[in-house]
C-alpha positions in Angstrom: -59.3 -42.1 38.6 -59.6 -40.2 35.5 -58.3 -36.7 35.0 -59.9 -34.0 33.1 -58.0 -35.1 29.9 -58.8 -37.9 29.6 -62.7 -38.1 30.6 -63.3 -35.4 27.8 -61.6 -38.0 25.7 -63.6 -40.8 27.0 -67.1 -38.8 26.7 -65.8 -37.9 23.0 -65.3 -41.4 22.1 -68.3 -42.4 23.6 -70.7 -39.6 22.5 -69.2 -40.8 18.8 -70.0 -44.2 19.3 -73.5 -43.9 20.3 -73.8 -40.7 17.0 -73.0 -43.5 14.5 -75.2 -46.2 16.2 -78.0 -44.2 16.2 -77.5 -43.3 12.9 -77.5 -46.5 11.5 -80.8 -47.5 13.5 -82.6 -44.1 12.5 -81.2 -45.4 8.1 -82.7 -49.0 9.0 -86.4 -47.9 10.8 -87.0 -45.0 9.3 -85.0 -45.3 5.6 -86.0 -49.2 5.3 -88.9 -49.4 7.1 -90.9 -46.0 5.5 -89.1 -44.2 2.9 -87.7 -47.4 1.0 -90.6 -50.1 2.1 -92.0 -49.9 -2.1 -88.7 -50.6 -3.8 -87.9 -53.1 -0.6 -91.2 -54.6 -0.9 -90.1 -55.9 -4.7 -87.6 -58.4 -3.0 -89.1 -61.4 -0.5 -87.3 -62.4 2.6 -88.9 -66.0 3.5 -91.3 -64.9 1.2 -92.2 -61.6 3.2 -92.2 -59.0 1.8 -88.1 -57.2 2.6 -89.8 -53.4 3.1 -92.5 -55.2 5.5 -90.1 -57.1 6.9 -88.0 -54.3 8.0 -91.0 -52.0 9.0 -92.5 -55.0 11.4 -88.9 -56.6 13.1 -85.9 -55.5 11.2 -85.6 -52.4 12.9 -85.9 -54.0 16.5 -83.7 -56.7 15.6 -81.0 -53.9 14.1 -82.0 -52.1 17.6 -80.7 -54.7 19.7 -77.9 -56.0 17.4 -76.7 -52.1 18.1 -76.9 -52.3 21.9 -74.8 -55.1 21.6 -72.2 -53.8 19.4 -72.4 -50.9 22.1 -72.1 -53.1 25.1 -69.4 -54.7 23.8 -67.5 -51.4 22.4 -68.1 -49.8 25.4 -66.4 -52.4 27.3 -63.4 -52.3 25.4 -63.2 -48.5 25.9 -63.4 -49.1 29.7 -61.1 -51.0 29.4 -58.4 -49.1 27.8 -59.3 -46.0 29.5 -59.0 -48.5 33.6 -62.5 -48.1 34.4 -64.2 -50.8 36.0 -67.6 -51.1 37.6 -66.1 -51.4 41.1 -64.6 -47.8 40.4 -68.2 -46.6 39.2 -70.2 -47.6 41.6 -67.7 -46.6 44.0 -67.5 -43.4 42.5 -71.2 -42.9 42.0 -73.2 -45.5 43.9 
């Protein structure tokens, strides 16, 4: 079990981690998808339009490709910190 210590560290790490994900996802839907979409518009992905593009399924596709990165992060922080999902759902289930 974690003390004190180190679950502020954990919720730090963590809380930064999801701050810079959701940063990135708020650059790619909002800045490529409606603030950039005229100047993105000028290059062809497939031959659609890139600021279409990212306004229609980039943004969902950067979305998931975020909760993965997450996931995956988030696994190696439980990792390093001994927290497994017995100990979780012991702990809160």
């Amino acid at each position: 079990m974690l003390d004190v210590e180190q679950r502020q560290r954990y919720w730090k790490r963590n809380l930064r981690l999801m701050s810079i994900l959701l940063v990135i996802w708020a650059l790619v839907s909002f800045g490529a998808g409606i603030l950039f979409v005229e100047p993105l518009n000028n290059i062809s992905l497939f031959g659609i339009p890139l600021g279409f593009w990212f306004a229609q399924q980039g943004s969902i596709i950067t979305f998931l490709i975020l909760i993965a990165i997450y996931v995956w992060r988030m696994d190696k922080l439980d990792a390093e910190f001994g927290i497994t999902e017995y100990e979780q759902e012991v702990h809160h289930g």
